[in-house]
C-alpha positions in Angstrom: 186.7 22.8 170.5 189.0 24.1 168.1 192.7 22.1 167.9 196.3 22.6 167.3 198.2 19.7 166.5 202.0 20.2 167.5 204.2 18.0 165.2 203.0 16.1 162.9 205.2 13.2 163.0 204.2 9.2 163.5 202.1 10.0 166.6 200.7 13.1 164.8 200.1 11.7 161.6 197.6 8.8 163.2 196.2 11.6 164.9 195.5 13.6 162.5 194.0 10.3 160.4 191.9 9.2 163.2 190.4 13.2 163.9 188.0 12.9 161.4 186.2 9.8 162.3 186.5 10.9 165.8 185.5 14.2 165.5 188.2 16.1 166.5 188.3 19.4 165.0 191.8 20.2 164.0 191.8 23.2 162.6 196.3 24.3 162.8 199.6 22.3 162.8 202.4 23.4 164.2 205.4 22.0 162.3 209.1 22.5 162.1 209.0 21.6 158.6 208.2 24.9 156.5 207.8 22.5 153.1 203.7 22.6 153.1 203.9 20.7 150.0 206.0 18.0 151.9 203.9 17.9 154.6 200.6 17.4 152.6 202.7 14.9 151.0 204.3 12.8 153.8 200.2 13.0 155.4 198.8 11.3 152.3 201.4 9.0 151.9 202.4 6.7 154.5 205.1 3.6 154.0 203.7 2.0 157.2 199.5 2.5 156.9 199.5 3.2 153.1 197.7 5.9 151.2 195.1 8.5 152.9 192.0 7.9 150.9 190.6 11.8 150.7 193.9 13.5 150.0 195.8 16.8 151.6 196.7 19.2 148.5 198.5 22.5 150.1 196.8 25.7 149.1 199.2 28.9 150.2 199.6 28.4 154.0 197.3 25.9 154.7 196.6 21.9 153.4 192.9 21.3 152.9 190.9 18.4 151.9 187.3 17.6 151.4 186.7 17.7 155.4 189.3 19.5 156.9 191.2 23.3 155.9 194.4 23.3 158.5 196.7 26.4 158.7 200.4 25.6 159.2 202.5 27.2 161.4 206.3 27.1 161.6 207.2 28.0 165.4 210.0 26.5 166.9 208.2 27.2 170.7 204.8 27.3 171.4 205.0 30.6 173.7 205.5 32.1 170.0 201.7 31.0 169.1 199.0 33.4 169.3 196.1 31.2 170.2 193.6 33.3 171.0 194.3 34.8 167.8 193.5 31.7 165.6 190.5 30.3 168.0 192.2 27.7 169.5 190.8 25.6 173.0 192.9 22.9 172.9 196.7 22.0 172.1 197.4 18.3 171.4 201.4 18.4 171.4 202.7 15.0 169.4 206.4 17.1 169.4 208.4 15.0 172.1 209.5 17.9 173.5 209.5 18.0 177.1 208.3 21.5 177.3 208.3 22.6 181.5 205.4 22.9 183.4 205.8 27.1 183.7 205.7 27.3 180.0 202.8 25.7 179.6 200.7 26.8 182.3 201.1 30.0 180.8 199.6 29.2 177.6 195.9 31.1 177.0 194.7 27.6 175.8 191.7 25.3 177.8 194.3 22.1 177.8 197.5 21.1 176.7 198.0 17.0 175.8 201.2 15.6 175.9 201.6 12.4 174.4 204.4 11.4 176.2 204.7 10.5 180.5 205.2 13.6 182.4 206.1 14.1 185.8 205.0 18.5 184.6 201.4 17.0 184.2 198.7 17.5 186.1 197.7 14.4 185.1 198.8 11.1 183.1 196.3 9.4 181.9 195.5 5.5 180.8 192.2 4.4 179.8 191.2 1.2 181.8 193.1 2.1 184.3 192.4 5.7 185.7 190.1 7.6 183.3 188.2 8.6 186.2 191.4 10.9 187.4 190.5 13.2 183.8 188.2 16.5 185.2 187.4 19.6 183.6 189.9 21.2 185.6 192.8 19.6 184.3 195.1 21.1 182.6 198.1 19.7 181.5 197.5 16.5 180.7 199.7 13.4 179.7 198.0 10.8 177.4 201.4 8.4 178.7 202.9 6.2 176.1 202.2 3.3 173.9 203.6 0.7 176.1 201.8 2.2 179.6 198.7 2.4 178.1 198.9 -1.2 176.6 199.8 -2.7 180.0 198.8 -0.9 182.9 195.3 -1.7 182.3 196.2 -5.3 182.4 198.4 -5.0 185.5 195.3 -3.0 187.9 192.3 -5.9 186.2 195.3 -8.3 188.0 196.1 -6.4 191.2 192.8 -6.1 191.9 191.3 -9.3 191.6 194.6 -11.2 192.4 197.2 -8.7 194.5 200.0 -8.7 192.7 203.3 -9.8 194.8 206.1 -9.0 192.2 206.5 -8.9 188.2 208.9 -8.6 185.4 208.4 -7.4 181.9 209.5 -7.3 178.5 208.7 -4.8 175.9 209.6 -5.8 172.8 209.5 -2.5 170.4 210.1 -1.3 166.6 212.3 1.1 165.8 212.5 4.6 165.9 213.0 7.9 163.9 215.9 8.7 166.5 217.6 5.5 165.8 220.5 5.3 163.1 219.8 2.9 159.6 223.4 2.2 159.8 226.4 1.9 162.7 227.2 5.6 163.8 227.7 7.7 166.9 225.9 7.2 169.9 222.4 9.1 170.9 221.7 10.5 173.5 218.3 10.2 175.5 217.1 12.5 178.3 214.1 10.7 179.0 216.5 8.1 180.1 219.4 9.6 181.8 222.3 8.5 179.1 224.2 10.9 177.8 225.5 8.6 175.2 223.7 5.9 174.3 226.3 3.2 172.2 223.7 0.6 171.5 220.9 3.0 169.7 224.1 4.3 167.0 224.2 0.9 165.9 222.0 -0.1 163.0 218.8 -0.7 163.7 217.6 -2.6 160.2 220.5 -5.0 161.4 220.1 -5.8 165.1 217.8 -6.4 168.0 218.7 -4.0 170.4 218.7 -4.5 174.3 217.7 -1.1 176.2 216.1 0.5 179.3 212.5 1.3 179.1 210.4 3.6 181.3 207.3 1.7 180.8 207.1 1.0 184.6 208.2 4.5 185.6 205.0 5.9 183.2 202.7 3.4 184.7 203.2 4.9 188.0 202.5 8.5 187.0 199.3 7.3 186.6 199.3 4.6 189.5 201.6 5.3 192.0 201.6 1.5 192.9 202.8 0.5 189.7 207.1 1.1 189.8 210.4 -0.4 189.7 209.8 -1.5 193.1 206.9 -3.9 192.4 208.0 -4.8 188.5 211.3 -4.7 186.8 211.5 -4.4 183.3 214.0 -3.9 180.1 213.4 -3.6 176.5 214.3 -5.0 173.1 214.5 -2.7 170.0 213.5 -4.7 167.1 213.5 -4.0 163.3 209.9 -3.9 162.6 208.1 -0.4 161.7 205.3 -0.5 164.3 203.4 -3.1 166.4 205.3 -3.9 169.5 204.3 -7.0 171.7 205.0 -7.0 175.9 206.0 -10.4 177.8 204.7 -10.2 181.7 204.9 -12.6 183.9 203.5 -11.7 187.5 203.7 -13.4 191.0 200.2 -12.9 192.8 198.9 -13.0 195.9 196.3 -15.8 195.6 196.4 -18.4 193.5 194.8 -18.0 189.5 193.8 -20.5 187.1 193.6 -20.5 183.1 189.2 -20.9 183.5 189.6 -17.7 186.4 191.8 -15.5 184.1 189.1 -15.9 180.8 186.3 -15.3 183.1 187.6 -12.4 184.0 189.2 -11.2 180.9 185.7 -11.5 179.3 183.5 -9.8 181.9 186.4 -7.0 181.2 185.8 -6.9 177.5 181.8 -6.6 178.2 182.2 -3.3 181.1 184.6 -1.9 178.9 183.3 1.8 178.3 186.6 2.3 175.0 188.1 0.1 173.0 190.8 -1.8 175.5 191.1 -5.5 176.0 190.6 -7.8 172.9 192.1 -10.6 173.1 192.6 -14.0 170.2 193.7 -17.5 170.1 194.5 -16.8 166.2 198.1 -17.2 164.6 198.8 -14.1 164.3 201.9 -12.1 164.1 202.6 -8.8 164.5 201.6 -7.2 161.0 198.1 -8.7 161.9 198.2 -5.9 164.7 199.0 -3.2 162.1 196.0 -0.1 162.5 194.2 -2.0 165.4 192.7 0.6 167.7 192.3 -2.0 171.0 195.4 -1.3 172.9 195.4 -4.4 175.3 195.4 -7.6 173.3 195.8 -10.2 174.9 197.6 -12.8 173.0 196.0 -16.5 174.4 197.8 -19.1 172.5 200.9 -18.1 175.2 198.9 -17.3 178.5 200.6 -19.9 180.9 199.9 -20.4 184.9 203.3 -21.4 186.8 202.7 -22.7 190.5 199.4 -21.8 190.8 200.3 -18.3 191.7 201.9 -16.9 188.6 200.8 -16.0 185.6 202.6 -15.3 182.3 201.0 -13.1 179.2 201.8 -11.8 176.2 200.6 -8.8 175.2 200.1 -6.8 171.5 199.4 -3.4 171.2 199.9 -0.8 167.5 202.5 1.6 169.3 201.4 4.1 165.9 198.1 4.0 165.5 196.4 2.4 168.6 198.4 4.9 171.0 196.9 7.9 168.9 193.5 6.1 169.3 193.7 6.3 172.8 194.7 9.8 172.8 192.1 10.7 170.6 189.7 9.2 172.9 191.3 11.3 176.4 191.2 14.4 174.3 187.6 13.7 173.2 186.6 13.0 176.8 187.8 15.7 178.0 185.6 18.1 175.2 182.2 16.0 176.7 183.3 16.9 180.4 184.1 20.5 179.4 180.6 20.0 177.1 178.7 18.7 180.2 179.3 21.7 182.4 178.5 24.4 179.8 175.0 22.4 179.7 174.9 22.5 183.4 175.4 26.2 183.6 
């Protein structure tokens, strides 16, 4: 199925890095930047994951390399895009713009991802957690966050072996385009009702900085179970370029111990259908985490049992790279479920 990829910022970029080992055909971006020469350039050349070894050189309207020819567009909405036009199945939107549900239904395209959680989606996805939701049918479809889909499948392997009773976490996070290099105004951010937010104007090369997070609010898009009710939670933004790490500490219903939790931890790694749980007793720190594609690591060294009936983890997770592995992986299920009943007919 032939892809448009909408924005080809951080998220994007991975995406569009990890399409061709995937085989993902993208064959259009979508990009506010009109600079095609820019674009190519900010593709090959990334501060955070280094060069891209077989180059983007722009060619008229397009950037082409020796696997892939992708036509850019410059439309500020997607309603403006004539997909049926240009082939296109499938739109893989890596914007951040919380388009509504009315506008996208509308679009003449097989599926729309949204790498982002969305209350307008049909439905939010997390692999390890419930893949099995993903039909044919679908189609709006949120591929959640970085931070959901790095602890949500830790918190259902718990819940159902162990019932979980109550939980906190941390996320700890790097920084963001939105936030400011140096002190200035406040931001605002929708996603988390504040019109003004004080803390993300100050700099964020300087500071760690305390915030909301709607980790727990994405989790339960995908599992209802999993909200502010059953797990509180609240954020540090840290000045690191990508790899963020999440503290948890859960009270369970029946009581766990250190030999139970690796038992189970491996027979998870062994059933595990895409790359999920990994987890290491190495001393590693977070630039060791840099371009992994496993999305649940589960850091051992700092696993602890409290009471018998609560446990404390630390997970890792690349909030770049591993998230747009994970997406890559929804999107390419859902090509082999739209595949499968093409065969079947």
């Amino acid at each position: 199925m032939k892809i448009l990829l909408n924005g080809v910022g951080r998220i994007g970029k991975s995406i569009l890095r990890l399409s061709s080992q995937k085989d993902l055909e993208i064959i259009a971006i979508n990009e506010i930047n009109q600079n095609i020469e820019n674009i190519a350039y900010l593709i090959n050349y990334d501060s955070t994951y280094g060069k891209l070894a077989n180059k983007f050189v722009a060619i008229g309207n397009k950037i082409k390399n020796q696997k892939q020819e992708i036509i850019i567009l410059n439309h500020k909405n997607l309603d403006e895009i004539d997909f049926e036009a240009f082939g296109i199945d499938i739109i893989i939107d890596a914007s951040g713009i919380p388009y509504n549900r009315t506008l996208l239904q509308a679009l003449k395209v097989k599926a729309i991802f949204l790498t982002h959680p969305s209350s307008e989606a049909d439905v939010n996805i997390i692999l390890g957690a419930n893949e099995n939701e993903l039909t044919s049918n679908s189609k709006i479809i949120s591929t959640s966050s970085c931070n959901a889909s790095a602890l949500l499948p830790f918190l259902k392997l718990i819940d159902d072996n162990f019932g979980i009773e109550s939980g906190d976490i941390l996320t700890v996070h790097p920084l963001l385009n939105h936030q400011k290099t140096l002190d200035s105004k406040c931001i605002s951010s929708d996603d988390r009702d504040v019109k003004c937010n004080f803390e993300f104007g100050r700099g964020a090369l300087q500071n760690i900085i305390p915030s909301k997070t709607t980790t727990i609010e994405a989790c339960s898009y995908a599992l209802k179970k999993f909200d502010s009710k059953l797990i509180s939670s609240s954020s540090l933004r840290v000045p690191t370029p990508t790899v963020g790490a999440i503290n948890v500490v859960l009270n369970l219903k029946k009581d766990i111990a250190l030999e139970d939790f690796d038992e189970l931890l491996e027979e998870a790694i062994k059933k595990q259908n895409f790359d999920i749980f990994f987890h290491t007793n190495e001393a590693f720190v977070s630039t060791d985490f840099q371009g992994e594609v496993f999305s649940t690591i589960i850091d051992k060294r700092f696993t602890q049992i409290t009471n018998k009936n609560m446990i404390k983890v630390l997970i890792w997770y690349d909030n770049e790279y591993g998230y747009a592995s994970k997406v890559v992986d929804i999107v390419n299920r859902f090509i082999m479920l739209k595949s499968t009943i093409k065969v079947e007919k």
